[in-house]
C-alpha positions in Angstrom: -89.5 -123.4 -14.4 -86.0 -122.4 -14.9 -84.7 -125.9 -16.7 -81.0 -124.8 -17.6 -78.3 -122.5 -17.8 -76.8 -122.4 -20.8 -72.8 -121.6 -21.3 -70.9 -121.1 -24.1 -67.0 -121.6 -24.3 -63.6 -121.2 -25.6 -61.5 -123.9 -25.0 -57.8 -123.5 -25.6 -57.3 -127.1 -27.3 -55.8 -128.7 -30.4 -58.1 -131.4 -30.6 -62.0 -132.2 -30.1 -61.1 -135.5 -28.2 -59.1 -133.0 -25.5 -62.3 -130.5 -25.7 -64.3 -133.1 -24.2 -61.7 -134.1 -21.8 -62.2 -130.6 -20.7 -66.0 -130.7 -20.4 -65.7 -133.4 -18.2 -62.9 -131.4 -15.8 -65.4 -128.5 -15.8 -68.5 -131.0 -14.7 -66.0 -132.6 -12.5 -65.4 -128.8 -10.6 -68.7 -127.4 -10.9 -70.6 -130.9 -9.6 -72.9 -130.8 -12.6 -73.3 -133.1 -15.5 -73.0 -131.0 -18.7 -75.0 -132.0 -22.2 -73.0 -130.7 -24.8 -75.0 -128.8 -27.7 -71.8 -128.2 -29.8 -68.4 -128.7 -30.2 -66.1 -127.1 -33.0 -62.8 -125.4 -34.1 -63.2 -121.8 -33.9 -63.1 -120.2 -37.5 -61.7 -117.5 -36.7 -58.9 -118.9 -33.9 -57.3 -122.3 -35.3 -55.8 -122.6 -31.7 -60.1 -122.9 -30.0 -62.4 -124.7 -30.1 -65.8 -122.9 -29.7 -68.2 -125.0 -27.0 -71.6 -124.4 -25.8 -73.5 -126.7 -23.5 -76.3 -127.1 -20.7 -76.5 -128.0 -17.0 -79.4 -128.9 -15.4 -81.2 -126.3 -13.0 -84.6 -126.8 -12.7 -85.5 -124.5 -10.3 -89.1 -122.9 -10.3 -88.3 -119.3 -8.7 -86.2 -116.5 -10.2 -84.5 -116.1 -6.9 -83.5 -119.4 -6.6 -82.4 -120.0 -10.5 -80.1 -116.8 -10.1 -78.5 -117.9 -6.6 -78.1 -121.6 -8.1 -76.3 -120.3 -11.0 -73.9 -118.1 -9.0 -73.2 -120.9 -6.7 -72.3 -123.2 -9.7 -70.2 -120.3 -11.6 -68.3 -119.5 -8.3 -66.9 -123.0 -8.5 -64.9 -122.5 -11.7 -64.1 -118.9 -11.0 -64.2 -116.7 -8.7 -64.6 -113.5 -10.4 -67.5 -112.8 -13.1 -68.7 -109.8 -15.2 -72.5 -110.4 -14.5 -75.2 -108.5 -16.4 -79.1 -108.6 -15.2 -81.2 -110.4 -14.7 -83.0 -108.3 -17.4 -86.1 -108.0 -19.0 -85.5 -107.6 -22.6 -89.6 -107.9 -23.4 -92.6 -108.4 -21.2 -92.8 -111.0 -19.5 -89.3 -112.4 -20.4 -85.6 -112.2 -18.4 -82.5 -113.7 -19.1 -79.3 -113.5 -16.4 -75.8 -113.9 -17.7 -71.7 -113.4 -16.8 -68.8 -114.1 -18.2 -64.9 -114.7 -17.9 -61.8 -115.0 -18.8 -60.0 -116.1 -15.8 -61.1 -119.9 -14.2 -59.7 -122.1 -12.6 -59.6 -124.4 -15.0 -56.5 -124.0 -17.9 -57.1 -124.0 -21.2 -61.5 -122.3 -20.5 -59.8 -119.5 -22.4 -63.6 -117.9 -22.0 -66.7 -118.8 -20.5 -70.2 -117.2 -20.6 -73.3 -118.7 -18.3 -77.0 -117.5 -19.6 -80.3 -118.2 -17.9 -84.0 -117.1 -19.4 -87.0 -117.2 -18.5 -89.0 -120.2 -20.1 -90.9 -118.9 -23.6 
């Protein structure tokens, strides 16, 4: 079972209170509710706040967990770097893209990752 994909963010905000505003205008896109994982100022950008959170998947076939994932990224952006899927050791795989360029101002970058369950 494919539970989540995972993404991890850059958001182009001064304050935390506007970095979750944003988290709700990316659910709001992508028609998924997002658990956040972790919200902070960037150390080494003053300007970004560094963001990683999950949306539910839960899709049992690879196939399905990769098409579900591009479907949901295609909603915030339309184009993606994607890398994979790839199988980094036997019996695992992990899918992944990023950008720079959403549709949403101030995602100043945005990476999506899938895995096989360990």
């Amino acid at each position: 079972m494919h539970k989540y994909i995972y993404w991890h963010a850059f958001f182009k905000v001064n304050t935390k209170e506007k970095a979750l505003k944003l988290l709700t205008k990316f659910d709001d896109i992508c028609e998924t509710k997002a658990t956040l994982l972790a919200c902070e100022r960037y150390w080494k950008d003053e300007s970004l706040y560094e963001v990683s959170f999950a949306t539910a998947l839960n899709k049992e076939d690879i196939s399905d967990a990769i098409f579900s994932t591009l479907v949901i990224s295609h909603k915030l952006a339309y184009k993606w770097e994607v890398n994979g899927p790839s199988t980094p050791g036997l019996g695992v795989w992990e899918f992944h893209g990023l950008t720079t360029k959403t549709k949403v101002t101030g995602i100043d970058w945005i990476q999506f990752r899938i895995k096989s369950d360990e």
